[in-house]
N, C-alpha and C positions, 0 to 999 in steps of 0.2 A: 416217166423216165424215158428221155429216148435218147440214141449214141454215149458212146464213151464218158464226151465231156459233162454230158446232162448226170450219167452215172455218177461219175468222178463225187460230184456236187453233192450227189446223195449219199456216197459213201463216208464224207465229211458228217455229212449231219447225224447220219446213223453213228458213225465213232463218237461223237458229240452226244450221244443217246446213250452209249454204254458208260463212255465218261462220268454223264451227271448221275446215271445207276450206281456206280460203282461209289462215288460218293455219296450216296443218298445210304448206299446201303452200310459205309464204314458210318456213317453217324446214328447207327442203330435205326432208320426208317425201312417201313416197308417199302418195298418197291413191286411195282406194279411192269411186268415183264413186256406185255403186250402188245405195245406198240412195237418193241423192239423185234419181238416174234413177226409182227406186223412185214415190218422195212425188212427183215433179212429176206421172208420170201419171195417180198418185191425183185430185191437184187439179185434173189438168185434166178427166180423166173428172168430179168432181162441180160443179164450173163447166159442162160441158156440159151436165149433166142439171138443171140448176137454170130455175128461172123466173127467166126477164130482170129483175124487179123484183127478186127476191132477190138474185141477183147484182153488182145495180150497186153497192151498198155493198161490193162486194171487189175495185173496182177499184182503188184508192188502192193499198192494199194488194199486189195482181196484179204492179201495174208497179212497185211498190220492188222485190218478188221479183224478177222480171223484169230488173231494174239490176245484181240482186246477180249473176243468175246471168250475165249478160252483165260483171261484174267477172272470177269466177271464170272465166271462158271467155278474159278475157287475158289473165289469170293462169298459165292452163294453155298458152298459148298462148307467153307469156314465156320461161316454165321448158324448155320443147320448144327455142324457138330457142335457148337458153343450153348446147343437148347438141347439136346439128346442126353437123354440122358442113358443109364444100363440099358442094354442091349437093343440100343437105338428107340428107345423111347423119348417120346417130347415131354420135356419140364417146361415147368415156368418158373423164371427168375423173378426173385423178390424178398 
């Protein structure tokens, strides 16, 4: 990743990453977080290392990311209490 624009581009893909999670995960799949843990540290390491003027044009962009991963996190959040059972024990359905 390097400047804004290069960011920009990654922040596209990573939204596109929690996207296809978010679907994967309403159709009952497991999903595998990883990569996603992956690209956030990425962007966050090159957000930190940026000059503040470079950076403010990624904010717009920052906090839709930010939106999406806070969907996917009640998401995962949802699907967890739909298998818990009394007093947050895991069942299994069937």
């Amino acid at each position: 990743m390097s400047g804004a624009g290069g960011l920009g581009d990654d922040l596209a893909r990573l939204a596109s990453l929690v996207f296809t999670a978010r679907r994967l995960l309403a159709g009952g799949a497991l999903v595998d977080l990883s990569a996603i843990e992956e690209r956030v540290r990425e962007v966050c390491g090159t957000v930190a290392a940026m000059p503040p003027d470079e950076g403010r044009g990624l904010v717009g962009d920052l906090q839709s990311l930010i939106g999406k991963l806070d969907r996917l996190g009640e998401d995962l959040r949802d699907r967890l209490d739909r298998f818990a059972g009394p007093a947050g024990t895991i069942t299994t359905q069937g």
